[in-house]
N, C-alpha and C positions, 0 to 999 in steps of 0.2 A: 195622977197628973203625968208623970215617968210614962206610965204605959200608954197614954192618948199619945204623947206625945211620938213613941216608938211605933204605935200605927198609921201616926200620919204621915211618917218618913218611908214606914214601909209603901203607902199607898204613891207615894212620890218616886218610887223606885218603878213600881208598876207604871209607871205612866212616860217614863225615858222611853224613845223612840230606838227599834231592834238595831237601828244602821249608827247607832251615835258612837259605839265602840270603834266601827270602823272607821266613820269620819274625824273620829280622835284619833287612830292610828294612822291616820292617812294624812294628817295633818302637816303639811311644810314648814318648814324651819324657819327659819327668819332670813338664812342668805336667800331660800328658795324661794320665799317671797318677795325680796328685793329683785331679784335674778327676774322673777315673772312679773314684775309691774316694772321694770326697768333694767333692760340683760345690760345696759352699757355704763348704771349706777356704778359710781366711784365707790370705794367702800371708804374714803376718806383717809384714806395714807397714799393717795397719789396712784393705786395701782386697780386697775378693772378683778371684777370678782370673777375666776375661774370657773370655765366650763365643764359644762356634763363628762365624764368620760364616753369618748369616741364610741359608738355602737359597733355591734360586731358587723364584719362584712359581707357575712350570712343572711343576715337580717335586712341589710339593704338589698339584698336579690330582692326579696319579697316582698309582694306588692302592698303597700298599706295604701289604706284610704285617706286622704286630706284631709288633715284638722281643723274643723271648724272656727269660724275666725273668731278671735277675743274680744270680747267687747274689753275695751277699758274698765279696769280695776276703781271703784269710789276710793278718793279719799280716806284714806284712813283705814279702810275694809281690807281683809285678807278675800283673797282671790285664789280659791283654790278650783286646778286643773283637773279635766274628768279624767280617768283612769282611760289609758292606753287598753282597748282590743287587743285580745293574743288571740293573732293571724296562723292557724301553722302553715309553716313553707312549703310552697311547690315544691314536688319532685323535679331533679333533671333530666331532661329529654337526652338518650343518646344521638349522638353524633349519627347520621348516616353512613354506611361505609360505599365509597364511592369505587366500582369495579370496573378499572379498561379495558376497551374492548380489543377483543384478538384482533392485530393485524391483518387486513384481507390481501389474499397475493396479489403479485404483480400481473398486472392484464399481461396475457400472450403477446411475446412481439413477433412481428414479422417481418422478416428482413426484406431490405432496398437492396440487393446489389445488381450491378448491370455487365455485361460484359467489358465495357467501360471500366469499372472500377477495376475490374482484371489487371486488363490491359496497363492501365495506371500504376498499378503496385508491381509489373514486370518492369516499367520501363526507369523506374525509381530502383530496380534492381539492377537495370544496364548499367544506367548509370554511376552506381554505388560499384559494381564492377567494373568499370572505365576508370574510377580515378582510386582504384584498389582499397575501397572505405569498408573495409568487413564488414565493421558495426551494424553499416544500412544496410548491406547485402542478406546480412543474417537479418536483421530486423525485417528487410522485404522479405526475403523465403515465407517466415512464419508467418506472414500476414499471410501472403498466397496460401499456405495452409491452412488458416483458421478461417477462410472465403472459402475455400473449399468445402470444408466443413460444415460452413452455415448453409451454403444454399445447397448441400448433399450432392456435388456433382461427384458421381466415379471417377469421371476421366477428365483431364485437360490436355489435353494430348497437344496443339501448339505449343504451350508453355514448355511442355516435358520433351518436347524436340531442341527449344531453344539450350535446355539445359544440356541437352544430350550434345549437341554442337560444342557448348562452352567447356563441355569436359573434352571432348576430343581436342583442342585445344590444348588443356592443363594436361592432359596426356602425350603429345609431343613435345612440348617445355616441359617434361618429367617430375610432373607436380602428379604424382598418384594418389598422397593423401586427398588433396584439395579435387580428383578427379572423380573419387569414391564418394567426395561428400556432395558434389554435383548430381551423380548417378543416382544418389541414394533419393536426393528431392526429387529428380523426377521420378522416376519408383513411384513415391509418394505421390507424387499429383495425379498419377495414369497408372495406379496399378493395371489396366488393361493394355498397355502396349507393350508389344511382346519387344520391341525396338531398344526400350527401356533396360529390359531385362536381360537383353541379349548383349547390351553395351556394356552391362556390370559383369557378367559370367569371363567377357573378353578383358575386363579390369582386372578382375581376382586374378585370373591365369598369369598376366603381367606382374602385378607384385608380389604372387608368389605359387611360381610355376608346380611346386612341389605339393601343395595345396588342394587336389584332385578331388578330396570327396566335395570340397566347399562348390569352385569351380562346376561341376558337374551337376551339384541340386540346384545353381543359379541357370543353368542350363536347361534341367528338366521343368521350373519352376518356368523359364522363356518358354518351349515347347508344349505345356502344359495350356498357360495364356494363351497360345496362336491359338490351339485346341477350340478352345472353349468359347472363342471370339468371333463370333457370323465376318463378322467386317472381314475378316485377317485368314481363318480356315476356308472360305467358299473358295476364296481367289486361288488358295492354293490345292483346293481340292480340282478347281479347274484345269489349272497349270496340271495336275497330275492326269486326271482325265485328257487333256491333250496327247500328253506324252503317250498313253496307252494306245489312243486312237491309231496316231502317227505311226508308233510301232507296228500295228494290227497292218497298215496300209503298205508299209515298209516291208514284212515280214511276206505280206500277200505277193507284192512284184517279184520279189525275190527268190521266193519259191518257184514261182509259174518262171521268170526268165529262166534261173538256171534248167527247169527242168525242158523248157523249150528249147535251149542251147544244144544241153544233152541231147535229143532224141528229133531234133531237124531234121539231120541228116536223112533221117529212117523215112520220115515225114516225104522229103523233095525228092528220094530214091523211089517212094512210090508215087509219088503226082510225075514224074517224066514218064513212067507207065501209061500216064492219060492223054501223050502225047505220040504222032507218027516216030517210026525207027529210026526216020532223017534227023530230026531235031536231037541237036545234042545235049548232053545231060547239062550242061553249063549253061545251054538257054535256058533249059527246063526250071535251073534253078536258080536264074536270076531273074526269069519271070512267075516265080513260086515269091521271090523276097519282095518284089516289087510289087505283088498283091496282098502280102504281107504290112507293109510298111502305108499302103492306100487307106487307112483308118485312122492312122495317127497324121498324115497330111491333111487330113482332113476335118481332123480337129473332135471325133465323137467323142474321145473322153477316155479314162484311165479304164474304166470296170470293160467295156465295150472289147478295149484290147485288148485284156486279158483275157476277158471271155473268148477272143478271139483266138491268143497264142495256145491256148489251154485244150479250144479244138483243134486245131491243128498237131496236138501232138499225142490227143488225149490215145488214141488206138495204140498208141506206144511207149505207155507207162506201165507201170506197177499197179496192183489194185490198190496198195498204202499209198503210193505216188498223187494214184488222182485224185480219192476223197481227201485229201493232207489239201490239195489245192484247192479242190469244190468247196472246204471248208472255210478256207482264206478270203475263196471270191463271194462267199454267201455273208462271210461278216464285213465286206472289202462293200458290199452294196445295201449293207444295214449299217454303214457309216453315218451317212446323213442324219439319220433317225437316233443314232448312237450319240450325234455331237450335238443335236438339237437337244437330247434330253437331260444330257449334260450341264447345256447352258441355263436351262430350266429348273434343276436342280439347281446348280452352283450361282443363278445368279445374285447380287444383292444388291450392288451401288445403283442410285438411281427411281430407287423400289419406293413405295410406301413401310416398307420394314424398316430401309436403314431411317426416315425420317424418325419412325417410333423409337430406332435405338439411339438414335442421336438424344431427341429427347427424352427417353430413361437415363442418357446418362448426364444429360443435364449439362455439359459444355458449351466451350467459346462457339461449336457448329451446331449448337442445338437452333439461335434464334432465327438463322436461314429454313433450319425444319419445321420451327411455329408455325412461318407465314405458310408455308407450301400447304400445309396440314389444315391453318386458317382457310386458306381458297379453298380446298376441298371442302372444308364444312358448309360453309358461303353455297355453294354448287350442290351440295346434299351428297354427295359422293366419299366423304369421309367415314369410313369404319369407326366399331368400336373402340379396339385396339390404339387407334389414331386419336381419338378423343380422350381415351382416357390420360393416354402418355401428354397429350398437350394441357390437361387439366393437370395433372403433376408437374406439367414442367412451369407452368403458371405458379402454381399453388408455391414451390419451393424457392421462385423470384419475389414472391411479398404482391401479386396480382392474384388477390384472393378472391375479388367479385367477377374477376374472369374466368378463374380456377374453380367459382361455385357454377357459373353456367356451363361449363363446359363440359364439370359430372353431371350435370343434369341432364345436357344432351346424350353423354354417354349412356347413360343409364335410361335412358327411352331406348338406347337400341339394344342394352341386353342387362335386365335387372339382375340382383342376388348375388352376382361378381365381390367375394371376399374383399377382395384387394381393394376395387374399387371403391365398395364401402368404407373400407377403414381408412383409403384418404382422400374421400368426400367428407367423413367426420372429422379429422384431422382440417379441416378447411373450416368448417363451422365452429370448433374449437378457437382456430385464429380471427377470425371474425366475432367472436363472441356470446357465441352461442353454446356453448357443452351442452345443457337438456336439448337440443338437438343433435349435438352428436352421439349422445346414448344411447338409441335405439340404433343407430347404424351401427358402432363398435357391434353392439348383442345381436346384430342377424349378421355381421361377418362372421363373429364367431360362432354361430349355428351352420350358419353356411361352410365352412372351414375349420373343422373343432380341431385340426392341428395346428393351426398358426397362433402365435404366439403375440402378434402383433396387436389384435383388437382385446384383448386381455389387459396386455400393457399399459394402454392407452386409457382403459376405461380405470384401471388402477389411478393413473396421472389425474385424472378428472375429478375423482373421489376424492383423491386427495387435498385438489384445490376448494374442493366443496365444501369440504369438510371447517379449511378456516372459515366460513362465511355463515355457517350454520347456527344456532343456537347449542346449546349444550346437553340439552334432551336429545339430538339429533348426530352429536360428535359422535360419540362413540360406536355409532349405526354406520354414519359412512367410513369411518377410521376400519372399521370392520368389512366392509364391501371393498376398501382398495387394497385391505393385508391379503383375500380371498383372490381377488382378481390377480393382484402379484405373484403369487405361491401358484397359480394356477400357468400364467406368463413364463416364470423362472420354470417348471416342469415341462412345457413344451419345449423351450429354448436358454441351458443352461449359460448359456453365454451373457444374457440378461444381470446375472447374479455380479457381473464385473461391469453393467455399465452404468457411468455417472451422467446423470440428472445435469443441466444446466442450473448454473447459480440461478438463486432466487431471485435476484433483482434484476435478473435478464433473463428471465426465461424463451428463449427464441423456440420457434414452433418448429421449425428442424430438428431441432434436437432435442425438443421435450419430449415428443411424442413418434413413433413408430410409423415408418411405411415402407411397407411389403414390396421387395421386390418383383415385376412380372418376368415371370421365366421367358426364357427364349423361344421357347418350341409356342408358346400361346401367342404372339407374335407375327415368328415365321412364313407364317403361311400369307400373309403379306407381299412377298416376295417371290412377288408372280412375273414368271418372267419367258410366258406365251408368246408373245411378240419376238422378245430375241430370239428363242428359242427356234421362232421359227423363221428367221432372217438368218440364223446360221445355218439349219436346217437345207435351205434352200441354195447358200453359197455353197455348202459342200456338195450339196447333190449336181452343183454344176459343172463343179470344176471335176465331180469324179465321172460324170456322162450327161453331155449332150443327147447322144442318138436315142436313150432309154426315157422314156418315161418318169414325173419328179411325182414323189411320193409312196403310197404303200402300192400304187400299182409299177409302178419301177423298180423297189424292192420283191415284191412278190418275183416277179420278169426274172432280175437276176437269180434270185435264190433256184428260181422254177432251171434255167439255163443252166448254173454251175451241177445243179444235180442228174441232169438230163443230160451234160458230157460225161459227168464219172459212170453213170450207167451206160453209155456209148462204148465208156474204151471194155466193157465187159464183151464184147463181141467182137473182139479187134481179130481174134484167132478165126472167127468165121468169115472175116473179108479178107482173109491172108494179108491181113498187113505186116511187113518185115519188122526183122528186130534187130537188134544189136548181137555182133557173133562176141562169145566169150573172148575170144585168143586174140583177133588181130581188129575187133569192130569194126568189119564189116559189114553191109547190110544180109542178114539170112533171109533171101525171098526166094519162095516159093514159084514166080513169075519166072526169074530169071535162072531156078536151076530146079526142075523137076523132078531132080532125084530125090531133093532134099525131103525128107521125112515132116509131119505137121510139126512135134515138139521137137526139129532141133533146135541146136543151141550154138551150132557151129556152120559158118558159111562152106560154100562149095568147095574152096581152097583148103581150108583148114579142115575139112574132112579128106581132102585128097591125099593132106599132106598129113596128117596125122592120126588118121586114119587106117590109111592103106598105105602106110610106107612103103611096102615093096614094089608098087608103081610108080612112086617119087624118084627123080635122078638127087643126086645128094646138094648139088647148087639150087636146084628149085627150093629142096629143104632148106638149105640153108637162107637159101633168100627171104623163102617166108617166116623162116624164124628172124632174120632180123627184122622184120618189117613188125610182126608182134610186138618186139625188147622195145621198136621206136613207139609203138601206139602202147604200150606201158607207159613206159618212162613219160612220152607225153601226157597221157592219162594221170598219171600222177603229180605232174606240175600242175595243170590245170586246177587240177585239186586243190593243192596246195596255195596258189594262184586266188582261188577260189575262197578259201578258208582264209587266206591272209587277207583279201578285202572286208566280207562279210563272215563274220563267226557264223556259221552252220550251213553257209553255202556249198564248203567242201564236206560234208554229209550228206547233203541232197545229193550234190553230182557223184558219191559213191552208192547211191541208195538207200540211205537210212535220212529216207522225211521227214517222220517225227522228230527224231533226237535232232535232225539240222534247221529243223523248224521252230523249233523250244530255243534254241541256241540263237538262231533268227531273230526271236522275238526279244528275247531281252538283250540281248547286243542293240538291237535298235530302239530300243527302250532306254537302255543309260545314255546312246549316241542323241537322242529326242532330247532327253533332259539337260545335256549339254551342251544342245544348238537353243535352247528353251530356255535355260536359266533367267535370263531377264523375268518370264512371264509373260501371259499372255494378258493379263488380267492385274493392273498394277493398285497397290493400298495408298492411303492416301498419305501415313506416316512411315511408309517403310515395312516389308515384312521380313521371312527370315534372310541372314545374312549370305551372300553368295558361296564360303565356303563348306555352307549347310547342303548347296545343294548341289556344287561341283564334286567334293570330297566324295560323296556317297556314290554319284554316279561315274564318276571316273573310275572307282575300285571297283564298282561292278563290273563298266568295261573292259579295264584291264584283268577280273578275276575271269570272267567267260570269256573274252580272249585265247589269254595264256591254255584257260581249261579244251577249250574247241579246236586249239592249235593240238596240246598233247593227245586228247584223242584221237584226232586226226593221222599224226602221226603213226601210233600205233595201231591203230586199225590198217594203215597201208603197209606197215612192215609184216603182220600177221598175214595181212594177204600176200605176201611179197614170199 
C-alpha cells in the first residue's frame, strides 16, 4: 500500500509543469502585489507604499520598447508582470570634430589718391606752420610721406621747393636745427632734385663750417643727382655746349683781327703799288680800309669777313699763322651745324620723353602729362614708351581698368617687354585676377632672368594662394613662393630687408614689385629735329648772309678758309713785302731792288747796319732811335694786347698756337660768366650760381695771370 502510494506521488511530480519553478521564483510579494493592482494603495498607517529604486541613468539612454497595457487585475487574483527584455545599450556616437577654416587674405587694395589729396595735406601743413602747432606739422609731413609711399611717386618736387623756401626762412631767423629738419623732408619727397641737395650741403657748411668731409658728400651726392637727371643734366649740358661754341667764335675773331692788325700795314703797302705814282699812299690807304669796311656796311655776316680779313693779309703770315686761322674759320662755319646738333642732343622740355618721365615718376606734374599722352593715343601717334608710362601712371592712382587698357594697347605695339609684363600683372593682381597674372610674372622673367621683380611677385601670389587652398595643395604652393623668394632675394639682395605691407591692408604698391624703366629706353623720345633745326638756321644767319644756309655754305666756307692758307704759300713768288726785323718796315722788293728775295731787313736797315761805313753817324743814330720807338711800341701793343684778351699778345708776337689755346679758354670761362644764368632754364632750379661763377672766374683769372707771365718773359728773352 506504502509503495502504490510512493508511485503515485512520484507520477505527480512528473506531470508538474518545467516553468513552475520559475513562476514560483518569480512570484511578487504581497507589497508588489498591492503596489501592481493599486501603486497609490494606503498601506493603512496613513502613509503611501514606497517606490521602486530609481533605475540607473544608463538604462534610460536606452531605447526600450512600451509596455503593453494592463488589463486590470480580478478580484482577489494575483497578477503577475511579464518579465522585462534585456535591451543591451547602444554604443555612443563620437562627437564630430568641427575644424575652422584658414582665414583667406585680404583682397588687394588700391589706392584713391589724387593730386588733390596732396595738395590738402601741404596746405594743413601751412597752416599748422602759421600758428607754430608742431604736433600738426609733424603729423602733416608724415602723411605727405606715407602718400608718397602709396602711390610710388619718386619726386614731388613742388612740395620739396615749398619746404626748401620755409627753410631758407628758419635759416635767416637762425633756426638751423629746425632748418635741417625742413631740408631733410624735402630730400625725402624728391630725392631727385639736385635744389634739395644742394640747400642741405649749404646747411651742414653753416652749422658746422669745420665739418668738410660731411659738407662735401652732401655736395657730390647734389652733383651726382643733376648727373643722373635728363630734366636737370641736358639743360646744363647745353649751357656748356653754348659756352664752347661762343669761345670757338670768340677765339676765331680774335685770331684773324689781331693778325689782320699785325700785318695791314704790309697788306696796303702793297695795294698803293696798284695805284699811279701821284696818288699818295694815305689815299691808297684809306681807300684800301674803305673797301675793307664795305662787307660789314653791308650787313653779309661775321664768317664772309673774316674770310675776308684773312685774305687780305693771308700773303703775309706765317705758315702756323694761317692754318691756326683756316682752322678757326672752318669751325667758325660748322657753327650752325655744331649748335643745331647740340640742341638736338640736349634737348628735353617739351618732348614726349619729359612727358614719359613726368609720368615714371608719378608727381603733382605728371596729370598735365596723362592728358597730353592721352590725345596722342586718341590720334594713334603715341609710342610705346608713352603707353606704357601712362598705364603705370594709372595703375599706381587706383585707375586700374585704365591702366589694364592701356598695357594692352602697349603691348600691341611691342610684346615681351619684361617690365611691362610684370606691371600689366601687378594690375590684374589688383583687379582680381592673380591666375592671370602668372603667366605674365613667368615670361617677364624668361624674358629678363635678371630682374628680380617678376620673381618677387609671383612669390606674393603663392603666397596668398596658398591660404585659399585646400591642404593637399598648402604645402605645393608654400613651396613655389619659398623657390620664387630665394630665387628674388639672389638677384636683388636688397629684397632680404624689405617689409610686406600689413595684412589687413595690403595695398598693391607696396605688395608687389615694379621695375623701374631706365632712361636711355626712353630717351630717344626726345626728339628734338625741329629745334635743332630752328637754331641751326638762326645761327647760320646771323654768322652770314652772303653764303649759302646749310651743308652747301659750310662746304663754301671750309672749301675758302683752305684755299687762303694754301694762297699765302705763294706769297714769296708774288713778291709780296714783309715785316723788316729792326725798325718794321715794309721789305719790298718793288720799292728797293737791291734787296735780296729772303731778306729780312728793309733798305734802311741794311744801309745802316749793314754798311756802316757808308752811314754818317746821325743817320745811325736816327735810325736806331726809330727802331727803340718801334720796340718799345711793339711791345706795349703786346702788352695792350695780352691784357685785353689772354693770348692775343702771343699771336701779335708769333706764337698762334699757344695765343690761340690761351684765346680759347680765356673766352670760354669769360662765356660762362656772361652765361651763368643759362640758356636753357629747369623748372625747379638747377645748380647754384656759385657752382658756376667760382670755377669760371679762377679759370680766368688762372689763364690770365698764366698768359700775362709768359708774355712777359718771352718779351724780356727777346729784349
Amino acid at each position: 500500500m506504502l509503495r502504490s502510494f510512493l508511485g503515485l506521488c512520484c507520477c505527480l511530480v512528473l506531470l508538474v509543469p518545467a516553468r513552475a519553478p520559475a513562476l514560483m521564483q518569480d512570484a511578487p510579494t504581497r507589497i508588489q502585489e498591492t503596489y501592481l493592482e493599486d501603486p497609490e494603495a494606503d498601506t493603512g498607517d496613513g502613509s503611501l507604499i514606497q517606490d521602486e529604486p530609481e533605475p540607473d541613468p544608463e538604462e534610460e539612454l536606452a531605447d526600450e520598447p512600451e509596455p503593453e497595457p494592463r488589463r486590470p487585475a480580478a478580484k482577489g487574483r494575483v497578477v503577475t508582470p511579464p518579465p522585462k527584455p534585456v535591451v543591451p545599450a547602444a554604443p555612443l556616437e563620437p562627437e564630430p570634430v568641427v575644424v575652422a577654416p584658414r582665414p583667406g587674405p585680404t583682397p588687394v587694395m588700391a589706392p584713391k589718391v589724387v593730386d588733390a589729396d596732396l595738395l590738402a595735406v601741404w596746405e594743413r601743413w601751412k597752416q599748422a606752420r602759421a600758428r607754430n602747432d608742431k604736433a600738426a606739422a609733424q603729423s602733416a609731413q608724415q602723411e605727405l610721406l606715407k602718400l608718397r609711399e602709396e602711390i610710388l611717386a619718386t619726386d614731388l618736387e613742388p612740395l620739396s621747393v615749398g619746404f626748401l623756401r620755409e627753410a631758407e626762412v628758419r635759416r635767416r631767423a637762425g633756426d638751423l636745427t629746425g632748418t635741417l629738419a625742413l631740408l631733410d623732408v624735402a630730400v625725402t619727397l624728391s630725392p631727385g632734385l639736385p635744389a634739395a641737395h644742394f640747400a642741405r650741403a649749404e646747411a651742414y657748411v653753416v652749422e658746422d663750417p669745420l665739418n668738410v668731409p660731411r659738407a662735401l658728400g652732401a655736395w657730390k651726392t647734389a652733383l651726382v643727382t643733376l648727373a643722373k637727371d635728363a630734366r636737370y643734366r641736358r639743360p646744363a649740358l647745353t649751357d656748356l655746349g653754348a659756352a664752347v661754341l661762343a669761345a670757338w667764335a670768340a677765339t676765331a675773331v680774335a685770331v684773324v683781327v689781331v693778325l689782320f692788325l699785325r700785318r695791314i700795314r704790309y697788306a696796303l703797302h702793297d695795294f698803293h703799288h696798284l695805284f699811279p705814282r701821284a696818288v699818295a699812299r694815305w689815299q691808297s690807304a684809306l681807300l684800301g680800309l674803305l673797301l675793307l669796311a664795305l662787307p660789314a656796311v653791308l650787313g653779309v655776316g661775321l664768317v664772309p669777313q673774316l674770310l675776308l680779313l684773312l685774305a687780305v693779309v693771308t700773303l703775309y703770315l706765317g705758315r702756323a699763322e694761317r692754318w691756326v686761322a683756316a682752322v678757326l674759320l672752318v669751325g667758325l662755319g660748322l657753327l650752325p651745324l655744331a649748335a643745331g646738333a647740340l640742341v638736338r642732343f640736349t634737348v628735353f622740355a617739351g618732348t614726349p620723353a619729359e612727358d614719359v618721365y613726368l609720368l615714371e615718376r608719378g608727381g603733382l606734374s605728371a596729370d598735365g602729362a596723362a592728358a597730353r599722352v592721352r590725345a596722342r593715343a586718341e590720334a594713334r601717334t603715341a609710342r610705346f614708351q608713352e603707353l606704357g608710362a601712362l598705364a603705370f601712371y594709372e595703375s599706381r592712382r587706383g585707375l586700374l581698368e585704365e591702366a589694364r587698357a592701356d598695357f594692352k594697347a602697349a603691348s600691341a605695339l611691342r610684346g615681351g617687354d619684361a617690365r611691362l609684363l610684370t606691371r600689366f600683372g601687378n594690375v590684374l593682381v589688383g583687379l582680381g585676377d592673380p591666375e592671370g597674372a602668372l603667366p605674365l610674372y613667368n615670361q617677364a622673367a624668361q624674358a629678363d632672368p635678371r630682374m628680380a621683380a617678376p620673381h618677387y611677385n609671383l612669390a606674393q601670389v603663392y603666397r596668398r594662394r596658398a591660404r585659399q587652398v585646400s591642404d593637399e595643395l598648402l604645402s605645393k604652393e608654400l613651396e613655389r613662393a619659398t623657390s620664387a623668394s630665394a630665387t628674388a632675394q639672389s638677384l636683388d639682395d636688397s629684397l632680404l630687408r624689405r617689409e610686406p605691407p600689413p595684412e589687413d591692408r595690403p595695398l598693391l604698391n607696396l605688395l608687389l614689385l615694379s621695375p623701374q624703366v631706365p632712361e636711355r629706353d626712353w630717351m630717344e623720345l626726345a626728339d628734338g629735329k625741329a629745334e635743332g633745326a630752328r637754331v641751326e638756321a638762326q645761327v647760320g644767319r646771323w654768322l652770314s648772309h652772303a653764303l649759302p644756309q646749310g651743308p652747301v655754305g659750310w662746304a663754301l666756307t671750309a672749301g675758302l678758309a683752305a684755299l687762303l692758307a694754301l694762297l699765302g704759300e705763294a706769297g714769296s713768288r708774288l713778291k709780296a713785302s714783309r715785316d723788316c726785323d729792326r725798325c718794321g718796315r715794309a721789305v719790298c722788293q718793288r720799292c728797293d731792288k737791291d734787296l735780296g728775295v729772303g731778306s729780312t731787313l728793309c733798305g734802311q736797315c741794311v744801309h745802316v747796319y749793314a754798311r756802316k761805313s757808308q752811314v754818317p753817324k746821325e743817320v745811325r743814330s736816327r735810325k736806331q732811335l726809330e727802331v727803340d720807338r718801334h720796340q718799345a711800341w711793339t711791345k706795349r701793343v703786346t702788352y695792350v694786347l695780352g691784357g685785353l684778351v689772354s693770348g692775343a699778345g702771343h699771336i701779335r708776337r708769333g706764337l698762334p698756337v699757344r695765343g690761340a689755346v690761351y684765346a680759347f679758354l680765356f673766352s670760354f670761362s669769360l662765356a660762362a660768366l656772361v652765361l651763368h644764368r643759362g640758356l636753357v632754364r629747369t623748372p625747379y632750379g638747377d645748380a647754384p650760381l656759385y657752382l658756376k661763377l667760382v670755377p669760371a672766374a679762377l679759370v680766368l683769372l688762372f689763364v690770365y695771370l698764366l698768359t700775362l707771365r709768359g708774355l712777359h718773359r718771352h718779351q724780356r728773352g727777346e729784349a
